[in-house]
NUTOR-323564 format. One record per residue (C-alpha): residue in one letter; x, y, z; residue number from 1. Coordinates in steps of 0.1 Angstrom, whole numbers, plus 5000, padded with zeros to 4 digits. Example, Ala and Ser with C-alpha at 12.3 -4.5 7.8 and 13.67 -1.06 7.14 Angstrom:
% NUTOR-323564
+-----+------+-------+------+-----+
| res | east | north |   up |   n |
+-----+------+-------+------+-----+
|   A | 5123 |  4955 | 5078 |   1 |
|   S | 5137 |  4989 | 5071 |   2 |
+-----+------+-------+------+-----+
% end
This chain:
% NUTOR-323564
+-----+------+-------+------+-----+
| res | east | north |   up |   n |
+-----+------+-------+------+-----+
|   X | 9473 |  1232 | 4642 |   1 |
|   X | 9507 |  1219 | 4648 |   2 |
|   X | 9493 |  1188 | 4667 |   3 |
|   X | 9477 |  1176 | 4636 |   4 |
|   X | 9513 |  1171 | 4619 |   5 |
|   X | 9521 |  1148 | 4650 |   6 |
|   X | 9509 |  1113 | 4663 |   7 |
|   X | 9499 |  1121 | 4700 |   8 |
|   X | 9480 |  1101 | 4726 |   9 |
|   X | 9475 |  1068 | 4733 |  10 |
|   X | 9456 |  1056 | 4704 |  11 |
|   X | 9474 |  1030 | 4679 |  12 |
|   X | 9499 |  1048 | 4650 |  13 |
|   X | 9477 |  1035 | 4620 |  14 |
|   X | 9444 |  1045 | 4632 |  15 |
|   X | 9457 |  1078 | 4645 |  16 |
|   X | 9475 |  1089 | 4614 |  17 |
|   X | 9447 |  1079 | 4595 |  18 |
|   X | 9421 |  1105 | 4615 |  19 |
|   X | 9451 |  1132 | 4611 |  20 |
|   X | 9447 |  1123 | 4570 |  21 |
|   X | 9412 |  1131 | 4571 |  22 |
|   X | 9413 |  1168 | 4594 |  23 |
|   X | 9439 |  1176 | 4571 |  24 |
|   X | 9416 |  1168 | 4539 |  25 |
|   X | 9392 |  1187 | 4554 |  26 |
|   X | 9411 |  1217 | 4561 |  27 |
|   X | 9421 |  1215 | 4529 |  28 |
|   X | 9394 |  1211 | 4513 |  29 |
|   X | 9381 |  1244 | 4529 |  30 |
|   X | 9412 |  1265 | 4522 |  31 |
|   X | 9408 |  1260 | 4487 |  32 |
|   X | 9365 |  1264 | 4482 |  33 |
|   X | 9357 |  1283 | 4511 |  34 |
|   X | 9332 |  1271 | 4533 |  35 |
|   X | 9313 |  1240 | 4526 |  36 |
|   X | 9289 |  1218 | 4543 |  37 |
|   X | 9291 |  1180 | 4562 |  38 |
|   X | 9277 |  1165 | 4525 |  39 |
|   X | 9302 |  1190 | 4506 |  40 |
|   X | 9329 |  1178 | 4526 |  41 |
|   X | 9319 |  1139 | 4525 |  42 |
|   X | 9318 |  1142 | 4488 |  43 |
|   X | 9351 |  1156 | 4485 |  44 |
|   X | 9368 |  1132 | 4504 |  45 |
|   X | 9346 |  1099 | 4502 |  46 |
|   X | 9337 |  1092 | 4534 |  47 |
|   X | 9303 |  1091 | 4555 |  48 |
|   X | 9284 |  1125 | 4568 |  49 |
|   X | 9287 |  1105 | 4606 |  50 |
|   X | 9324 |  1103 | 4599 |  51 |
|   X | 9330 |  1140 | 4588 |  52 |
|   X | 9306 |  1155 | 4615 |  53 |
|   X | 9327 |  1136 | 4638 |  54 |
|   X | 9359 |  1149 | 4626 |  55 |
|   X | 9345 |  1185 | 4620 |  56 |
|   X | 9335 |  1183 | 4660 |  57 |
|   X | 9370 |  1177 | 4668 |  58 |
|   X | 9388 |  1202 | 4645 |  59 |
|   X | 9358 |  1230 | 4664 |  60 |
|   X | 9373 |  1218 | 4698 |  61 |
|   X | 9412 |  1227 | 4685 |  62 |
|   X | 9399 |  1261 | 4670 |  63 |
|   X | 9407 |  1256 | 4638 |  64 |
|   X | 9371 |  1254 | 4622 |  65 |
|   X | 9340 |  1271 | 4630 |  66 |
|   X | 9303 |  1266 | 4623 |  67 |
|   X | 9290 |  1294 | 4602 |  68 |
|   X | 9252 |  1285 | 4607 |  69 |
|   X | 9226 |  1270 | 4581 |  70 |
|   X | 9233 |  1276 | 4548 |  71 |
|   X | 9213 |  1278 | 4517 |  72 |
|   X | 9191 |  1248 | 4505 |  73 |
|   X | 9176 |  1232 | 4472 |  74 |
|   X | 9154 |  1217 | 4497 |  75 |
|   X | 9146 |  1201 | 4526 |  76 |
|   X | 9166 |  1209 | 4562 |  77 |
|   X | 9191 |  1239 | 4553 |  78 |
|   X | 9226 |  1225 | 4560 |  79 |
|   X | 9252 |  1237 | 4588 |  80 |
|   X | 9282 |  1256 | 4569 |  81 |
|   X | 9318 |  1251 | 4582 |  82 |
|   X | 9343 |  1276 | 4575 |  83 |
|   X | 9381 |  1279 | 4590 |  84 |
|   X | 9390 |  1299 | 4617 |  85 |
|   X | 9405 |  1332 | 4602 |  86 |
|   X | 9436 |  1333 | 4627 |  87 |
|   X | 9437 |  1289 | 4629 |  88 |
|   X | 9471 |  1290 | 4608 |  89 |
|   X | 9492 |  1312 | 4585 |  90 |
|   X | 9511 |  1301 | 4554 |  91 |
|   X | 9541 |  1317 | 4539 |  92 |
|   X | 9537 |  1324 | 4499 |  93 |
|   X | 9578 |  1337 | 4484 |  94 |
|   X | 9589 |  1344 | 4452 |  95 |
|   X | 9624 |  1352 | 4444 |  96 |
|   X | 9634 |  1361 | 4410 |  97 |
|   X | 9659 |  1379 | 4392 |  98 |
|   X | 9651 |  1412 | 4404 |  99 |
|   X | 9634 |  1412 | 4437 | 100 |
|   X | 9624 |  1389 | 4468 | 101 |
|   X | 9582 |  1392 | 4469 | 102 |
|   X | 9568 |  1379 | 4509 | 103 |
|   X | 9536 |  1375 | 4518 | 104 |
|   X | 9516 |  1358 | 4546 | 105 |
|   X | 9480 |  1344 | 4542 | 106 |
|   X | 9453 |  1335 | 4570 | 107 |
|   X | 9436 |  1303 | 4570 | 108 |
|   X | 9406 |  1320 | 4551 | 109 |
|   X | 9434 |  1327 | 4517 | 110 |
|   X | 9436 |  1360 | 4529 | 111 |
|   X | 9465 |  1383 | 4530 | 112 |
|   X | 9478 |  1389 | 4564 | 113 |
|   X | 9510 |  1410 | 4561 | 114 |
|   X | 9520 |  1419 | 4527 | 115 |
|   X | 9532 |  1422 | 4499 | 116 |
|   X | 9567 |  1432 | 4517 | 117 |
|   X | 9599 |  1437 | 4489 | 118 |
|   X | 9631 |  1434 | 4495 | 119 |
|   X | 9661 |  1437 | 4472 | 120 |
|   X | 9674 |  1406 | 4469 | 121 |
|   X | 9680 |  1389 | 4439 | 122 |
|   X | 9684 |  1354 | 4426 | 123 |
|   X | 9718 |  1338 | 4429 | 124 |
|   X | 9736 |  1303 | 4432 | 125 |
|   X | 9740 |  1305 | 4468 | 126 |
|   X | 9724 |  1288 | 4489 | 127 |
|   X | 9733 |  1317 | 4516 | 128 |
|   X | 9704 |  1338 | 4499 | 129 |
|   X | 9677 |  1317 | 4517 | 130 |
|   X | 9695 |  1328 | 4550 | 131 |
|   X | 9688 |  1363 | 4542 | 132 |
|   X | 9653 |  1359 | 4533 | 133 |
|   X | 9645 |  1344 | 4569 | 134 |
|   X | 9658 |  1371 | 4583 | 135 |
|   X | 9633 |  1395 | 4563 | 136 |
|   X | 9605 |  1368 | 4569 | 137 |
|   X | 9610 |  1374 | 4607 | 138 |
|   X | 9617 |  1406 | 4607 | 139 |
|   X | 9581 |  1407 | 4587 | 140 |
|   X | 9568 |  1385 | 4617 | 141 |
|   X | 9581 |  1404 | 4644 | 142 |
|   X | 9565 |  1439 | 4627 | 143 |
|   X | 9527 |  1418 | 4625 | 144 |
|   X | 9504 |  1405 | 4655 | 145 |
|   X | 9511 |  1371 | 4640 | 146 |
|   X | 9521 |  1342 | 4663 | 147 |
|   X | 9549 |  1326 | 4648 | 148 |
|   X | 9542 |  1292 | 4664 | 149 |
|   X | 9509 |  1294 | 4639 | 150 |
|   X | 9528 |  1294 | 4608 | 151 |
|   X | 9530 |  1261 | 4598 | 152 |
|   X | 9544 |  1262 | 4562 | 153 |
|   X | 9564 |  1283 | 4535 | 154 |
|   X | 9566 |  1280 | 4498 | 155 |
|   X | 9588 |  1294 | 4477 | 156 |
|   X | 9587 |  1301 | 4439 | 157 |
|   X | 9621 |  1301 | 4421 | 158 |
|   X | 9629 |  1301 | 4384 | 159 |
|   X | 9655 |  1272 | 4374 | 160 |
|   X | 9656 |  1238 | 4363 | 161 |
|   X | 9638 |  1221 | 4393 | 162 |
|   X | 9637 |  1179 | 4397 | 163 |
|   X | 9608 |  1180 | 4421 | 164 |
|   X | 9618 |  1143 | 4429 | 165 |
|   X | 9657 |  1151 | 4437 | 166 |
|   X | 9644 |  1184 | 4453 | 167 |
|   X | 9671 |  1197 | 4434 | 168 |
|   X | 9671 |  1230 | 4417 | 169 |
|   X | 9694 |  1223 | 4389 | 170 |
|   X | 9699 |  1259 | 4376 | 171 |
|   X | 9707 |  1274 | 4405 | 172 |
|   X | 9718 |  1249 | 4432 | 173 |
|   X | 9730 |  1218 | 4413 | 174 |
|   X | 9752 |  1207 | 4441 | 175 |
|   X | 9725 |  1207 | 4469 | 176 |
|   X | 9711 |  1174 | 4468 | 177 |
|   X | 9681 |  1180 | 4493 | 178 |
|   X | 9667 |  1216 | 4489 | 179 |
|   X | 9636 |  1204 | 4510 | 180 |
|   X | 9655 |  1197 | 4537 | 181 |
|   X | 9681 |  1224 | 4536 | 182 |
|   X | 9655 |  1247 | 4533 | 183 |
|   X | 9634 |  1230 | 4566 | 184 |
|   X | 9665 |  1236 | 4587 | 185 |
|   X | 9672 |  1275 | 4579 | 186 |
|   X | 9634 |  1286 | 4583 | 187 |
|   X | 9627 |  1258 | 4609 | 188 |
|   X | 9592 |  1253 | 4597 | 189 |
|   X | 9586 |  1226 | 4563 | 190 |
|   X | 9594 |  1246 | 4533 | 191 |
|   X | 9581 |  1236 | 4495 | 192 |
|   X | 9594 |  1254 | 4462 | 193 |
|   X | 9581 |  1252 | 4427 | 194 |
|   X | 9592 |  1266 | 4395 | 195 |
|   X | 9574 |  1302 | 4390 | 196 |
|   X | 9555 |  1291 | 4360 | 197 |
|   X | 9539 |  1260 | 4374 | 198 |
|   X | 9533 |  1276 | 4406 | 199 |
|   X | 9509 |  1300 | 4390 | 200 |
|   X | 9492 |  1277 | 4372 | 201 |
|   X | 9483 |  1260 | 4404 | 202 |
|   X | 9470 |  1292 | 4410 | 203 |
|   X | 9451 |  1301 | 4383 | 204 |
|   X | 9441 |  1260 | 4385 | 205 |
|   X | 9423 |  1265 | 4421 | 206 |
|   X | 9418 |  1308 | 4425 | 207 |
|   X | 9418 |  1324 | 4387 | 208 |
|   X | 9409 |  1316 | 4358 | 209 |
|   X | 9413 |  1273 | 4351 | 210 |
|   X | 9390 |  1266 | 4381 | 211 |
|   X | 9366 |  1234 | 4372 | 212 |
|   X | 9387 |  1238 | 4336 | 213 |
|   X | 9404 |  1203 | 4328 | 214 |
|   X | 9434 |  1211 | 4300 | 215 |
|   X | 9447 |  1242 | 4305 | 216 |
|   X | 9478 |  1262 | 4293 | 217 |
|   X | 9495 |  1289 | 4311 | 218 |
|   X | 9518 |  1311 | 4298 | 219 |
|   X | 9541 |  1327 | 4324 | 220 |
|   X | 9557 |  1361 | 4305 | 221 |
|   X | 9577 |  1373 | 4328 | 222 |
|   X | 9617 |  1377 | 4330 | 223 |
|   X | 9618 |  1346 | 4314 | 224 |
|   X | 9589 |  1329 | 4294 | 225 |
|   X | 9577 |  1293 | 4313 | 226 |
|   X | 9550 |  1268 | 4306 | 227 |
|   X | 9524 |  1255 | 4332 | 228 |
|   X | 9501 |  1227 | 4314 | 229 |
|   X | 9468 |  1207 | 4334 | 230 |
|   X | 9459 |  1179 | 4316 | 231 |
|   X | 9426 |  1162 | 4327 | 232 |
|   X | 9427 |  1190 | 4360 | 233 |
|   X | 9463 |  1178 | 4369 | 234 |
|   X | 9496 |  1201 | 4369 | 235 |
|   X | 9514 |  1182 | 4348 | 236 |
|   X | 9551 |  1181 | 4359 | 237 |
|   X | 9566 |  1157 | 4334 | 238 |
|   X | 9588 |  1128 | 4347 | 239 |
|   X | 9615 |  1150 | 4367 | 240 |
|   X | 9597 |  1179 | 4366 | 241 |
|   X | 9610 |  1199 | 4340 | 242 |
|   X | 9581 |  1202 | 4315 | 243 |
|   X | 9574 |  1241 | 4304 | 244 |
|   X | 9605 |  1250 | 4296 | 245 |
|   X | 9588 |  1266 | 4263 | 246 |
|   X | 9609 |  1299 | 4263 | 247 |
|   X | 9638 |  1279 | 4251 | 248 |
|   X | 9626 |  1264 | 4217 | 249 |
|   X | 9652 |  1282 | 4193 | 250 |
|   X | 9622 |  1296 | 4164 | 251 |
|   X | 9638 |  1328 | 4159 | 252 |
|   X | 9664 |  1322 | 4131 | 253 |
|   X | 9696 |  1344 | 4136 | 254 |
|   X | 9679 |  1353 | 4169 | 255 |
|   X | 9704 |  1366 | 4198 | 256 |
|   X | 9720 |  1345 | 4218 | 257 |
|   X | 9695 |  1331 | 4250 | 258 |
|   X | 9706 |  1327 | 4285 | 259 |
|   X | 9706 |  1291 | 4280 | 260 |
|   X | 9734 |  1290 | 4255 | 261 |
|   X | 9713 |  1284 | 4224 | 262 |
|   X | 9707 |  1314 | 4197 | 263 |
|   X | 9670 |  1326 | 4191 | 264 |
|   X | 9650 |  1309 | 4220 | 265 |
|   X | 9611 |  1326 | 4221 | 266 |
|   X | 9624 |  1342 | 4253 | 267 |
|   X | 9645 |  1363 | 4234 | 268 |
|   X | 9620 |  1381 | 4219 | 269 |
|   X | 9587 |  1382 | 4245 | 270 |
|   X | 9601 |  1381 | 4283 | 271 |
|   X | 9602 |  1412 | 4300 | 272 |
|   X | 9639 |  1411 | 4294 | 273 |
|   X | 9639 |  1412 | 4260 | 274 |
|   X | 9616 |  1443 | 4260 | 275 |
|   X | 9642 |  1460 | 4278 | 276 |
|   X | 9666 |  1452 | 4257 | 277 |
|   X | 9649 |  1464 | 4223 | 278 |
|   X | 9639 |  1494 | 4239 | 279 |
|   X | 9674 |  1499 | 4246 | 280 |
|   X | 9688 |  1487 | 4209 | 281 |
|   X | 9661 |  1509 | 4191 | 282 |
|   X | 9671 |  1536 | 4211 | 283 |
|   X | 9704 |  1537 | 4205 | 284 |
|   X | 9699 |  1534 | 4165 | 285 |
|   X | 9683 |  1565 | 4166 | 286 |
|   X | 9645 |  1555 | 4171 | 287 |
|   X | 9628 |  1585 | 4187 | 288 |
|   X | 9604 |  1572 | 4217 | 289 |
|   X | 9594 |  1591 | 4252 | 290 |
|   X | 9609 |  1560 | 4268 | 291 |
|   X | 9638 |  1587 | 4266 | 292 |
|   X | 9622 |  1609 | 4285 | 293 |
|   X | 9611 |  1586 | 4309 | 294 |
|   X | 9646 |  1576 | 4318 | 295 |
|   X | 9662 |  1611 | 4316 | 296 |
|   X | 9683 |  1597 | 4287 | 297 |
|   X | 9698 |  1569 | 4312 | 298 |
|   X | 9691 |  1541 | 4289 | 299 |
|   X | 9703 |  1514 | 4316 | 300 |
|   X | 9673 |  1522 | 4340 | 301 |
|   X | 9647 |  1514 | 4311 | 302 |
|   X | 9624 |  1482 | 4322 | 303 |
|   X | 9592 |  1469 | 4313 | 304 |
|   X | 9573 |  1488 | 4334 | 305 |
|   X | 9587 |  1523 | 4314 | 306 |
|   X | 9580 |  1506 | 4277 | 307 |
|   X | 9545 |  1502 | 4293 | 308 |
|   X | 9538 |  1538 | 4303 | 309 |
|   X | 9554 |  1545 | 4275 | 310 |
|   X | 9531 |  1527 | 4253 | 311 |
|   X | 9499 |  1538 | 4274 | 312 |
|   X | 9507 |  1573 | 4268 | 313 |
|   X | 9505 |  1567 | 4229 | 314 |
|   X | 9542 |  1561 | 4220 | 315 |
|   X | 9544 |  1538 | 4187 | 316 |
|   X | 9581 |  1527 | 4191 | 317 |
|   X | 9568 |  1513 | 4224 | 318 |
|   X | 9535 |  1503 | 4210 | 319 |
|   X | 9555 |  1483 | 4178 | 320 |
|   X | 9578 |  1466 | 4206 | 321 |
|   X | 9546 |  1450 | 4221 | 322 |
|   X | 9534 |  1445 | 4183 | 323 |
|   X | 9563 |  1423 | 4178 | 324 |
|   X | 9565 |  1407 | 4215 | 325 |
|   X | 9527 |  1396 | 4203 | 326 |
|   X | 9535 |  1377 | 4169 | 327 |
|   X | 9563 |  1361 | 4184 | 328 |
|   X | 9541 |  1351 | 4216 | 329 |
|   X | 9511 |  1341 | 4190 | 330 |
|   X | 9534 |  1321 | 4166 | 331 |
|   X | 9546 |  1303 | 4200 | 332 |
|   X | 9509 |  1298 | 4212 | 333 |
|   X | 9499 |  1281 | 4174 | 334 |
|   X | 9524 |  1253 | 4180 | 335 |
|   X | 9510 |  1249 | 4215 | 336 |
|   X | 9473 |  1246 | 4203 | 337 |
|   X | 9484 |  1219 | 4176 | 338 |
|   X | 9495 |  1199 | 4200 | 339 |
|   X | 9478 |  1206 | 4232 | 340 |
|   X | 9441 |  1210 | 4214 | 341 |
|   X | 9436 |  1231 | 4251 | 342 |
|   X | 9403 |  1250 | 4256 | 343 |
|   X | 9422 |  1278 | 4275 | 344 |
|   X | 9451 |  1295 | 4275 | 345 |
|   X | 9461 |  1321 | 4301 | 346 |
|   X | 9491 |  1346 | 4297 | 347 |
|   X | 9508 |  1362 | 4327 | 348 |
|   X | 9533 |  1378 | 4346 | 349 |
|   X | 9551 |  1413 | 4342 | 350 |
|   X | 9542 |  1410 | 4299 | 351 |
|   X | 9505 |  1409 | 4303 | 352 |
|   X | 9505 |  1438 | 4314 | 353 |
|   X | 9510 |  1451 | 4281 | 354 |
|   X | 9478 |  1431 | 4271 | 355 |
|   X | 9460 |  1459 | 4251 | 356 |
|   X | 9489 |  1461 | 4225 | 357 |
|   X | 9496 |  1421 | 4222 | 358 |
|   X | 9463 |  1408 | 4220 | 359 |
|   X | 9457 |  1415 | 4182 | 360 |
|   X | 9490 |  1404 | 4172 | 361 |
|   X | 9489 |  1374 | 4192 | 362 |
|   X | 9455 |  1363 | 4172 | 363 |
|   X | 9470 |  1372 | 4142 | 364 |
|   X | 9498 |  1351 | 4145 | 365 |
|   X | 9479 |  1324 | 4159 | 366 |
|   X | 9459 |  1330 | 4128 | 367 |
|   X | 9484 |  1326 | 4106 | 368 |
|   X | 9502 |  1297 | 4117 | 369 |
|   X | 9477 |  1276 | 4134 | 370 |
|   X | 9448 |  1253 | 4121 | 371 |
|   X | 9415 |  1274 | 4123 | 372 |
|   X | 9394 |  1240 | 4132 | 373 |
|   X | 9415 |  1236 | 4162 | 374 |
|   X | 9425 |  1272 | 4173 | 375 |
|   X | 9387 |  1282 | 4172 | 376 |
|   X | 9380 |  1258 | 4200 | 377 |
|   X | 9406 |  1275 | 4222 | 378 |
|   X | 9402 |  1307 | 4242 | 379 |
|   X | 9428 |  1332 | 4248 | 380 |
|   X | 9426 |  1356 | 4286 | 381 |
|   X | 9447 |  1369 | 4304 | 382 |
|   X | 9453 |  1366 | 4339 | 383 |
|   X | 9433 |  1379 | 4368 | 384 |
|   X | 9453 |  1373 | 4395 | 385 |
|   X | 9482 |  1397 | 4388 | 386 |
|   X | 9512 |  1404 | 4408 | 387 |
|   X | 9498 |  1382 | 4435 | 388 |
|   X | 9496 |  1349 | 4417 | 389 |
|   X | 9528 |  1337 | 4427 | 390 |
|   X | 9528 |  1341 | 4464 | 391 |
|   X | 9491 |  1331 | 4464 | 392 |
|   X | 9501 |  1303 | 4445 | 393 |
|   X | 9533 |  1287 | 4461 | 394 |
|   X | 9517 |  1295 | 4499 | 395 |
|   X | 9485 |  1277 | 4486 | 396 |
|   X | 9502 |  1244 | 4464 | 397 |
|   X | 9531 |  1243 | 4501 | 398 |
|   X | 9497 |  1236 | 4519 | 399 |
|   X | 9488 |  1213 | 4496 | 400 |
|   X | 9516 |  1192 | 4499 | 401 |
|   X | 9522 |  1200 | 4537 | 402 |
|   X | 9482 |  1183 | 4539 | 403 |
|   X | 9493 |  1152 | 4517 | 404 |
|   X | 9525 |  1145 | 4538 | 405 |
|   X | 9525 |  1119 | 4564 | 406 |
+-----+------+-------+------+-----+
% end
């Protein structure tokens, strides 16, 4: 795999690189619909069935494709299917957030190799944390039959202010002026990195929910509350890159004071943080609640995950938290539809979880606040993909942008 990211042999630059843009296509093309056929592939990447048999012979001789035999047909000749070699190449999906470092490792089929692995190490300006999460990725390695000379990318999901462009995370590393490149030399492999929520929209965009969808919302509830938009089936990034930051539109008057610096920013009142910290406030005024009970009266360990079991075990403070976690989500969605007009929107992360207590309130609010004409045309779903969508995501959108590199 490794030779496709190089010019090699005696053929001219232009008409090499050019051959090396096409394999990559293909393989790409593969990784992210499974296996297709010579007239799939010349479809997807305009250019003649001679051409692509050609190229598909050459990509069977480096073992990284395979011919699956004749595939279904509307008619005529059944067509040879090509899938790719399940142990051709691994990428590397991370997320690191606030609480926890998430690795996982996928074949060349999507599949999970080695993982989910978790490791306790949290999100902090310093770039020394990246050290410390190659040394778990090895040690991840060294523990699986995977040959490390197959791995041929990494992504990485982070929260933060990122300027894709710069390849600056602004939030975090603000004085780093390359992260790519930083990044390349401490894992020695090309490294990518995204912002979590866009990273699982790309996700959802090519594995959940958005596939063949063209404008398309996703809502990332997590620790923090982010914004993926596709507009005419394209991850929409803005002009630096920081589109989505939704969480931090100050609609809660006399809200508490955000992260950010501003007072009553959406996040404050549906992230998984702010869950924890009502359950803790209510708590503590006297509100009686088997999240109590759950924590053995230590009120500090109380997280999400608690107010959830909590709620699923019939507990109405913890139900009425998720009651008002939904109006506040839904009143956020209504200005979204109003000026999005999307036909889906897709809630995620460590909040959807709670889906069968915010659902109603969600609709009510968007109810309420939005136009009926316009919200009718939109659907509301949660996501499908769960606690995988970011490490599927950011190991699937690095190969996407390892394939379009020169």
């Amino acid at each position: 795999m490794e030779n496709l990211f190089k010019i090699t042999g005696n053929q001219s630059l232009a008409v090499e690189s050019k051959k090396i843009s096409y394999k990559k296509q293909i393989l790409r093309a593969i990784y992210f619909n499974g296996p297709l056929s010579n007239s799939d592939l010349s479809k997807i990447i305009n250019l003649s069935t001679p051409k692509i048999n050609s190229l598909l012979v050459e990509l069977i001789d480096e073992n990284l494709v395979e011919d699956l035999g004749r595939g279904d047909s509307s008619g005529g000749r059944r067509p040879n299917i090509y899938g790719l070699v399940k142990d051709g190449f691994y990428v590397v999906g991370i997320t690191i957030n606030i609480a926890r470092t998430i690795i996982s490792i996928f074949n060349s089929n999507n599949e999970v190799a080695s993982g989910p692995h978790f490791f306790p190490i949290k999100m902090q300006s310093d770039i020394t944390i990246f050290y410390r999460v190659n040394e778990m990725l090895e040690k991840v390695v060294a523990e699986s039959s995977i040959p490390v000379n197959r791995i041929i990318v990494a992504g990485i999901e982070l929260p933060g202010l990122i300027n894709l462009k710069q390849g600056i995370n602004k939030t975090y590393f603000p004085n780093t002026a390359n992260l790519f490149a930083e990044l390349r030399k401490i894992f020695g492999i090309p490294v990518y990195f995204n912002h979590d929520a866009k990273v699982r929209t790309f996700a959802e965009q090519h594995f959940g929910l958005a596939k063949n969808k063209k404008n398309v919302l996703m809502l990332q509830a997590d620790w923090g509350l982010g914004l993926g938009i596709i507009v005419n089936g394209k991850l929409y990034s803005g002009k630096s890159g920081y589109s989505g930051e939704f969480g931090h539109l100050p609609i809660v008057d006399n809200g508490v004071l955000c992260a950010c610096g501003k007072q009553g920013c959406l996040e404050t009142m549906v992230s998984a943080v702010a869950v924890s910290r009502m359950a803790k406030e209510g708590i503590q005024k006297g509100k009686l609640s088997l999240i109590s009970e759950l924590v053995q009266n230590n009120l500090e360990k109380i997280d999400i995950s608690v107010v959830i079991q909590a709620a699923n075990q019939g507990d109405q403070f913890a139900i009425s938290l998720f009651a008002d976690v939904g109006h506040w989500l839904g009143r956020g969605i209504s200005y979204l539809i109003q000026i999005f007009d999307p036909e889906l929107i897709i809630i995620g992360g460590r909040v959807a979880e709670a889906s069968q207590f915010i659902l109603a309130p969600v609709q009510q609010a968007i109810n309420t606040y939005c136009n009926r004409d316009i919200s009718n045309n939109t659907e509301i779903k949660f996501s499908e993909l769960g606690s995988k969508a970011g490490t599927v995501g950011v190991a699937a959108y690095a190969l996407e942008k390892l394939s379009m590199s020169k």
